[in-house]
VEXVEX-756701 format. One line per 5 residues: number of its first residue (from 1); their letters; for each residue x, y, z of C-alpha. Coordinates in Angstrom, 1 decimal, padded with zeros to 4 digits. Layout:
N
NUM	a	X/Y/Z; ... .
REM end
This chain:
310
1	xxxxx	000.0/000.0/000.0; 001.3/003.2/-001.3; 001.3/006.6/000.8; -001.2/008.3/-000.4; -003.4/005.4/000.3 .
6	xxxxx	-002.2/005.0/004.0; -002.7/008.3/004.3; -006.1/008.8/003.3; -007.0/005.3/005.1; -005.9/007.4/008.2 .
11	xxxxx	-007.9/010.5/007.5; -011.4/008.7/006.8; -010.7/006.4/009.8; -009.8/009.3/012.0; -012.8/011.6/010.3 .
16	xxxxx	-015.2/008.7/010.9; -014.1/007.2/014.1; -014.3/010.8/015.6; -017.9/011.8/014.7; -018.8/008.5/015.3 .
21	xxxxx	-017.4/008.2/019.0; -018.8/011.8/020.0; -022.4/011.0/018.4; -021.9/007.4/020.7; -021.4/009.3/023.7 .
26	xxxxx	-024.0/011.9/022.8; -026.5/009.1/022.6; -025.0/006.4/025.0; -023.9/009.0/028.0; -024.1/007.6/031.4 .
31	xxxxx	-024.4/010.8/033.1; -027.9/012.1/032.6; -028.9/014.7/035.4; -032.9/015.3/036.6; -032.9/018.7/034.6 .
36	xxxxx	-031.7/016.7/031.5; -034.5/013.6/031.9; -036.6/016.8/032.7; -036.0/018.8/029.5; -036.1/015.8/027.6 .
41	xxxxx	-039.5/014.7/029.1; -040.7/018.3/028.6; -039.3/018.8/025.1; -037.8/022.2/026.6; -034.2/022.2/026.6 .
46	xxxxx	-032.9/025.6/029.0; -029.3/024.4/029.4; -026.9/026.0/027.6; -025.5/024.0/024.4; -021.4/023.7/024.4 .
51	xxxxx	-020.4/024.5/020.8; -018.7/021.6/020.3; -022.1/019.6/020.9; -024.1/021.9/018.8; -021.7/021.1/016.2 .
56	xxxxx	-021.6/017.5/017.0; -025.8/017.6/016.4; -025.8/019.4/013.5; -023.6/016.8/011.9; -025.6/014.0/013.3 .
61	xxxxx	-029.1/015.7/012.2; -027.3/015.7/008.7; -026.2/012.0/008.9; -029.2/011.0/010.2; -031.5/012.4/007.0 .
66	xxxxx	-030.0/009.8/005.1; -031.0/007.0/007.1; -033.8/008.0/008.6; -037.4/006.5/007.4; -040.7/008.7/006.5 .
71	xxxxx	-043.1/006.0/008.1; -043.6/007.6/011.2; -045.4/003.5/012.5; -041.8/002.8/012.1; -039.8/005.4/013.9 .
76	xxxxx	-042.2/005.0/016.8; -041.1/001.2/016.6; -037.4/002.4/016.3; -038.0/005.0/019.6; -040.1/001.9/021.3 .
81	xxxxx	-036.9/-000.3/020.9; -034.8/002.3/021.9; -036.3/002.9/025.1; -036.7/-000.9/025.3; -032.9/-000.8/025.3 .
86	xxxxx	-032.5/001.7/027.9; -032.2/004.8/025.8; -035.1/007.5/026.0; -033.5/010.5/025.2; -035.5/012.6/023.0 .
91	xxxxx	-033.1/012.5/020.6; -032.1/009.0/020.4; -033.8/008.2/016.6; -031.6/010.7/015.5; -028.3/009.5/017.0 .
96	xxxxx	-029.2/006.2/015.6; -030.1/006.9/012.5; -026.5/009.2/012.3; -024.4/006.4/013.7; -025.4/004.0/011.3 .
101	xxxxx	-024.9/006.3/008.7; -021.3/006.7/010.0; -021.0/003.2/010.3; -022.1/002.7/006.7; -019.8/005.3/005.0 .
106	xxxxx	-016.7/004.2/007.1; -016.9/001.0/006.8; -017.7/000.7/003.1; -014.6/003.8/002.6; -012.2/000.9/004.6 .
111	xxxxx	-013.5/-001.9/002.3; -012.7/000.3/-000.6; -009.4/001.0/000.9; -007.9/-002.4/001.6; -009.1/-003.7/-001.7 .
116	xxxxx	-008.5/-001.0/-004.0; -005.8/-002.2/-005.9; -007.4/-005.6/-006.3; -010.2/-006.7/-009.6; -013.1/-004.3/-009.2 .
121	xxxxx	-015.7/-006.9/-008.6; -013.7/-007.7/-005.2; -013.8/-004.0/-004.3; -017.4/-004.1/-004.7; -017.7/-007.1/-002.7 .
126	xxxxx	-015.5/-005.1/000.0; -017.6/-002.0/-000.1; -020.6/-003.9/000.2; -019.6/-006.2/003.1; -018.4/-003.5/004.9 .
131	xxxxx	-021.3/-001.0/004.1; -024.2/-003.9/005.5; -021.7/-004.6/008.4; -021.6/-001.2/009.6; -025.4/-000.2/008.9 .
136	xxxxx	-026.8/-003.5/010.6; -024.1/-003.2/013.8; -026.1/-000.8/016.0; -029.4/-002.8/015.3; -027.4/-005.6/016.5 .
141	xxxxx	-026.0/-003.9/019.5; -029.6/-002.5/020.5; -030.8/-006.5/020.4; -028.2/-007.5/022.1; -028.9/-004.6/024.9 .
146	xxxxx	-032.9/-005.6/025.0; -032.0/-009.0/025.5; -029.3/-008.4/028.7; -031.6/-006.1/030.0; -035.1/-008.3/029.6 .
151	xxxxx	-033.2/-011.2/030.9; -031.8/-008.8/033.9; -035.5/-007.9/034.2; -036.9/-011.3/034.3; -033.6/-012.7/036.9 .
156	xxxxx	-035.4/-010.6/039.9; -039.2/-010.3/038.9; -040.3/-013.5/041.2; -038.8/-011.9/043.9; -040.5/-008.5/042.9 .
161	xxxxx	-043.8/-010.0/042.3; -043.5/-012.0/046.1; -042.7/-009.0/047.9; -045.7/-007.3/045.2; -048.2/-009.8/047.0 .
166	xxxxx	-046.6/-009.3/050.7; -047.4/-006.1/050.8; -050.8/-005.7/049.1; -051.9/-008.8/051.3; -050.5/-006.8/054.3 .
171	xxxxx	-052.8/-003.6/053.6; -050.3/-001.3/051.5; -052.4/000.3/048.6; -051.1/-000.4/045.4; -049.1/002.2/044.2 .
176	xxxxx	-047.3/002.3/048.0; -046.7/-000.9/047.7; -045.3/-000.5/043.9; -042.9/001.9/045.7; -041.9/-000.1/048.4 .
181	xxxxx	-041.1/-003.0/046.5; -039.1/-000.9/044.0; -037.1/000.7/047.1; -036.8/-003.1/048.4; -035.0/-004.3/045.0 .
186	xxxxx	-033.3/-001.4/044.5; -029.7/-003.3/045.0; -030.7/-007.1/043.8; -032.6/-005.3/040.3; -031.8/-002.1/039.8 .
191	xxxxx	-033.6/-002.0/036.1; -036.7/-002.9/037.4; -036.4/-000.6/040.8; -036.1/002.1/038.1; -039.1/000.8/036.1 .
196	xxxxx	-041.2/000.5/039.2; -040.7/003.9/040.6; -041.4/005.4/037.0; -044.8/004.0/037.4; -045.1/005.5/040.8 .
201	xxxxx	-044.0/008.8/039.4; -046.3/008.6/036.2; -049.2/008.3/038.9; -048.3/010.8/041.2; -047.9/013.0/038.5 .
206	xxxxx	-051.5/012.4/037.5; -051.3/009.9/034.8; -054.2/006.9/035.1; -052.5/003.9/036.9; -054.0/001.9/034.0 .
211	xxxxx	-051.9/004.1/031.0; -048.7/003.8/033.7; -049.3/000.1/034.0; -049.2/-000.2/030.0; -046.4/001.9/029.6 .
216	xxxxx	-044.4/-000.2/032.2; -045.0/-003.2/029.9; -044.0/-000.9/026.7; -040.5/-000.2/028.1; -039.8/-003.7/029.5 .
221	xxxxx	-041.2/-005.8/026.1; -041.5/-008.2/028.6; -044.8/-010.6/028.0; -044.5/-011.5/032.1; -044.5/-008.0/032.6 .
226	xxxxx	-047.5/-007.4/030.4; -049.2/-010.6/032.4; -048.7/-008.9/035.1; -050.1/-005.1/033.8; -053.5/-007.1/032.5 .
231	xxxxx	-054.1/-008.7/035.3; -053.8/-005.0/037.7; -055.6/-003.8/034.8; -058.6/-006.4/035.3; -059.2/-006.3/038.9 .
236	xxxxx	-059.0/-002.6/039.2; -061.8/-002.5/036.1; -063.9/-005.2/037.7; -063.4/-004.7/041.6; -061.8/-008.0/042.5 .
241	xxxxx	-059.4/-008.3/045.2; -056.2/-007.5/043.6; -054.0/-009.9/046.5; -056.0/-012.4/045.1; -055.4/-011.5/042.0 .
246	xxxxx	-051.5/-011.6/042.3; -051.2/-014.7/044.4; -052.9/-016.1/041.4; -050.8/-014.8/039.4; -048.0/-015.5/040.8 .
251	xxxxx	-048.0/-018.8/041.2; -049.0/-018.7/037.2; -045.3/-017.4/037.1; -043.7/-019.8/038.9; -045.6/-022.8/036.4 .
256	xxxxx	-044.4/-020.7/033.4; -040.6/-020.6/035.1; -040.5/-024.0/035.5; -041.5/-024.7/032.1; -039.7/-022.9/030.6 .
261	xxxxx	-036.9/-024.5/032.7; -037.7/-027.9/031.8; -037.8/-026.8/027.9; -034.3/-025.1/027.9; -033.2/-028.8/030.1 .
266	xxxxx	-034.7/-031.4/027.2; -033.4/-028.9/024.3; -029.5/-030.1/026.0; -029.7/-033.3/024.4; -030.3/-032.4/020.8 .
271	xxxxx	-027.3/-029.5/021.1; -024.7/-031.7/022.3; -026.0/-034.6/020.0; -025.1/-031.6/017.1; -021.4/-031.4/019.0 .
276	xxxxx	-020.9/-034.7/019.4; -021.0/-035.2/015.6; -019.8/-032.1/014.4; -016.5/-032.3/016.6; -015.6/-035.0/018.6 .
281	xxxxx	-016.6/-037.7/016.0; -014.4/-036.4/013.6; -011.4/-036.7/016.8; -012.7/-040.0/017.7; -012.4/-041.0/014.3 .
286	xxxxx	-009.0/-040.3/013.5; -007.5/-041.4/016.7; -008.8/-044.6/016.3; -008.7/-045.3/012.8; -005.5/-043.3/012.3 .
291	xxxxx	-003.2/-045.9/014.1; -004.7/-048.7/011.6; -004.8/-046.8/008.2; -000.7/-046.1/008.9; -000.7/-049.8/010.1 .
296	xxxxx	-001.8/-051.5/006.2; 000.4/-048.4/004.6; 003.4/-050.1/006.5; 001.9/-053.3/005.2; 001.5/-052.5/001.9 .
301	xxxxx	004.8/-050.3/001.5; 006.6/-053.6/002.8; 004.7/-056.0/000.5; 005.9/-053.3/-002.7; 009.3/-053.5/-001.5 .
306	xxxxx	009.1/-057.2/-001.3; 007.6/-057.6/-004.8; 010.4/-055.3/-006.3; 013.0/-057.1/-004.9; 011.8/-060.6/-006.5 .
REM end
């Protein structure tokens, strides 16, 4: 590779890998403060905007238009799995949208870099890897997000749902005892401490516990979750007892756990029936058939030499 290459490889990885990283941080930040969930709840930003990330938006708003989709059924499914994901910043579509944008002209600029001294139908082939790999790799980080954090739901919702039914059957009213149990499994769960006390907030702030109960189930994705909302749902709407309810309920979970237990336990023996013959057969093969197939080449090298010599 020549210099002028080297060099420009450098540039466009150093271009892209820069706007990239600060539109990753911009939508991936950590350290959201109250007045920032605030303004972006609101839709009313009053903190001041650094240049630099005034900039940084104004480039992303521009990479974003190229990716970003006029069905507005899908961007609310984009924001939906966003916020599945852990990511509701008003802003998020866009810094999606931008980043794989990003992704998609760095990528496919590398491809054409490594190959470009090669037959142009591998430089297409480049580009075009490259290009799919880098638009398709935040969808696949974003799955691969939903699924950690639904499973780091589901590892402390039994205990959740226990304590749920300890305290309604003790007296507490529902959304005190939504609290309670979100302040209880603050340290074991924190996602779904977080998600708990966001339904709590959503009602003291005056929005129905039925439309807080649905959006709990929105964020999470979580069928359980959305068991769980119907069934609050029903015996608020019909005037059942609600501890009843749950203990029901809960013990419906527990079935459901131990199913799915006992799936995930008889679906080990077909997977390590696929290993067994994909790589130890193949082992076992060859160190027991190797020793005999060098055994009759001996054989039948000596029986040659033998045959020569008469």
């Amino acid at each position: 590779m020549d210099r002028t290459a080297l060099i420009a490889m450098v540039a466009t990885v150093g271009a892209v890998g820069g706007l990239a990283g600060a539109v990753w941080y911009m939508f991936f930040r950590p350290d959201r403060t109250a007045a920032d969930r605030i303004a972006a709840f609101t839709g009313v930003d009053e903190a001041p905007r650094v240049p630099a990330a005034s900039t940084v938006s104004a480039v992303a708003r521009t990479a974003a238009r190229l990716s970003t989709s006029d069905d507005q059924d899908e961007l609310v499914a984009l924001r939906k799995r966003l916020g599945q994901a852990g990511f509701r910043n008003r802003d998020a579509v866009l810094y999606y949208n931008a980043l794989r944008t990003l992704l998609l002209v760095g990528l496919g600029g590398l491809g054409y870099l490594f190959l470009r001294n090669a037959q142009l139908t591998y430089v297409l082939f480049g580009v075009l890897i490259g290009s799919t790999f880098g638009y398709y790799l935040p969808h696949l980080y974003i799955t691969n997000v939903i699924t950690k954090r639904q499973a780091d739901l589901l590892r402390g919702f039994p205990d959740a749902l226990d304590l749920l039914v300890s305290c309604v059957e003790a007296g507490l009213g529902l959304d005190i005892a939504f609290r309670r149990v979100a302040d209880e499994m603050a340290v074991s769960a924190p996602d779904l401490s977080r998600e708990l006390q966001m339904v709590t907030s959503e009602v003291a702030a005056g929005v129905p516990r039925a439309e807080a109960l649905r959006h709990l189930a929105d964020r999470t994705g979580l069928e359980e979750l959305l068991s769980l909302v119907n069934v609050l749902v029903q015996a608020e709407r019909f005037g059942t007892s609600v501890a009843r309810a749950l203990r029901v309920h809960s013990e419906h979970v527990r079935v459901r756990r131990m199913q799915k237990a006992e799936e995930k336990a008889a679906q080990v023996s077909p997977k390590l029936t696929i290993i067994m013959i994909v790589f130890i057969l193949p082992c076992l093969m060859v160190v027991l058939l190797a020793p005999a197939m060098l055994r009759v080449r001996s054989l039948f090298g000596a029986r040659n030499a033998n045959t020569s010599s008469q």
